[in-house]
Structure formats: structure tokens, C-alpha cells
N, C-alpha and C positions, 0 to 999 in steps of 0.2 A: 967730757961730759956734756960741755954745750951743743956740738954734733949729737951724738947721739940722745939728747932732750930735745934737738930740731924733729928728726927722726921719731922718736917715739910721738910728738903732737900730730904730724902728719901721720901718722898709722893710724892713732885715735881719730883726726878726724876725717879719714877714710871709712872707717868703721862707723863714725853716727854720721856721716853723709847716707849710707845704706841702712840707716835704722828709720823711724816713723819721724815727719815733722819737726810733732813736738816732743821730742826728744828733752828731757830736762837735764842732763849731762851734758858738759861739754867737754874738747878734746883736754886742756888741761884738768880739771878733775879727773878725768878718765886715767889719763899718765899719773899723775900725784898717788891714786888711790891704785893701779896697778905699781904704781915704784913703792910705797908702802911696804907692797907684800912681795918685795924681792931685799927690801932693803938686809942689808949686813952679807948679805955672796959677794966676798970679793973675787972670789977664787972664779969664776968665769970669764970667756973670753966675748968679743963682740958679738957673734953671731948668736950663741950660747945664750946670750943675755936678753939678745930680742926674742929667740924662742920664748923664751919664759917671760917675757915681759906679755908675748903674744897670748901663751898661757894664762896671765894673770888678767889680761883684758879682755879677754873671753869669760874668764870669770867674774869678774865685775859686769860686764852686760850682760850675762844670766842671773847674776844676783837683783840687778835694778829690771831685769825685765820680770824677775818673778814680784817683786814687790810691787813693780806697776800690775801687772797682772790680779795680783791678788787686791790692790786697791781695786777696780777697776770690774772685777766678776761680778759684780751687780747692778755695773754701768751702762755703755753701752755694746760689750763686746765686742769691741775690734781686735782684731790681730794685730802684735807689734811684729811689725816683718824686719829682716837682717836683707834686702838685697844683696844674694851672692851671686850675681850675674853668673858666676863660670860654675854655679852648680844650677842655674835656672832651665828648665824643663817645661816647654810650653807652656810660656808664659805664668808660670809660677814663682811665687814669692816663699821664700823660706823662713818662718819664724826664729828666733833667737832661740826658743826654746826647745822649737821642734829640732835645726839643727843639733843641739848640745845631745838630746835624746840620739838622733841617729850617728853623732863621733861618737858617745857611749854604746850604741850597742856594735858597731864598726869595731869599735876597740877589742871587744868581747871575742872577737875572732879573727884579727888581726888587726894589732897594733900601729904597729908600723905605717901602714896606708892610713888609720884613722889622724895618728900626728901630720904625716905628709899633708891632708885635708886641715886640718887645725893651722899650721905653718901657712899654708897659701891662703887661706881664708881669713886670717885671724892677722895673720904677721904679714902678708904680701911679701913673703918671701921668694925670688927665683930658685928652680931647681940646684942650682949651684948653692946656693947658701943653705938651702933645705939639705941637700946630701953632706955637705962641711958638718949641719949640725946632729944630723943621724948617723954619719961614720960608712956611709953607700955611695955608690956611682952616682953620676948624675942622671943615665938610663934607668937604673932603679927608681927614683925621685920618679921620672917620666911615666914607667909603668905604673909604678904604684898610683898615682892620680887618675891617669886612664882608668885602671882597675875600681878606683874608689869610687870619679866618679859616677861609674854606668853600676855599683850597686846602691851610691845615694839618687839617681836619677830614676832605677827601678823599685825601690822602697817609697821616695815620692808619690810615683806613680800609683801605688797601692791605697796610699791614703784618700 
């Protein structure tokens, strides 16, 4: 558990190094309050676990970005951005929100590629550990990222 509570504080604070400044979360809260909502699964193995741990920390920084958000609609409107360098598209910054928005509608039409995008973005997982936890090749992991990225780079583009 001690390994993998090293592990999971280093993912958290990869994730709010790429979120706004002043960021009011820190990597421990972040871990605590996604280990929460995994608590009682024993029955998963390593890799299984950081998926959904990646899951749950995804979910907790769209929760806290929507409640800063909604404090903050009458503020000064800034954007809280998720820098995801490897889905960045001239010079674009991706919101927290906006991302969550475009894996749900990814999802809506293929799965699969929208986890692969979740898994590398969320969990910094390699393709090796992404295809272990999907039950695919590791080519498959490769395409499906290619593939996802260049429809979250042209959906970008649109906005």
C-alpha cells in the first residue's frame, strides 16, 4: 500500500501541476478523497486499481472544478485549464470541463478510445499498462490514441 500511495500522490500531483495556480486541492486531498470512493474493492489487481483510482480523480477535479466554476460565474471569468500537453493543439489549453465534455461525447461512439484518452491523461499510464487493463494489444492502445487524439484535436479546433 505504501508503493502504491507514493504512486497515487505523484499522479495527483501531476494532475494539479496542469490545473490553474491557485488551485485549492492539493495532491494528498486529491488521493484521500479519490481513495474514498474506491474504498472496499479488494478484489482488483494493481494496474485495475490505478485505472479507477484515475477514474475517481478525474472525478473529483470535475467536481471541484465545477463548484469553483459556479462560485466564480459572477467573478472574473477565467478559465480553469487541465494542461494536457499531448492533447494540446496550437497552443491550446484544455479546460477540465471541456475535456470531461468531449471523453463523454467520445464515449458516446466509441468507448474504448475514449478510456484509452482517460487512462493516459488522467492515470499517465503507458500503453503496456493501458492494454493489461483493457484486455488489447498494445498496437491497439497505440491506434486508439492516434485515433482519439486527431478527433479531440479536430472537435477542439471547432470551438
Amino acid at each position: 500500500m505504501p508503493q502504491v500511495y507514493t504512486e497515487l500522490r505523484a499522479m495527483a500531483a501531476g494532475y494539479l501541476r496542469r490545473e490553474r495556480p491557485d488551485h485549492t486541492l492539493q495532491p494528498t486531498a486529491l488521493v484521500h478523497e479519490a481513495f474514498l470512493r474506491l474504498a472496499g474493492d479488494k478484489s482488483i489487481d494493481r494496474a485495475h486499481f490505478m485505472a479507477i483510482a484515475a477514474v475517481a480523480m478525474r472525478n473529483v477535479l470535475v467536481d471541484h472544478a465545477r463548484r469553483h466554476t459556479a462560485a466564480k460565474r459572477s467573478a472574473d471569468g477565467k478559465r480553469l485549464t487541465l494542461g494536457a500537453p499531448e492533447l494540446a493543439t496550437s497552443g491550446n489549453e484544455l479546460d477540465v470541463l471541456e475535456l470531461d465534455d468531449l471523453l463523454h461525447r467520445l464515449a458516446k461512439f466509441d468507448a474504448r478510445r475514449a478510456r484509452v484518452v482517460e487512462l493516459k491523461v488522467f492515470a499517465a499510464m503507458t500503453n503496456d499498462e493501458i492494454a493489461q487493463v483493457l484486455g488489447v494489444a498494445r498496437s491497439t492502445v497505440a491506434e486508439d490514441w492516434t485515433v482519439a487524439k486527431a478527433w479531440l484535436a479536430a472537435e477542439l479546433n471547432e470551438r
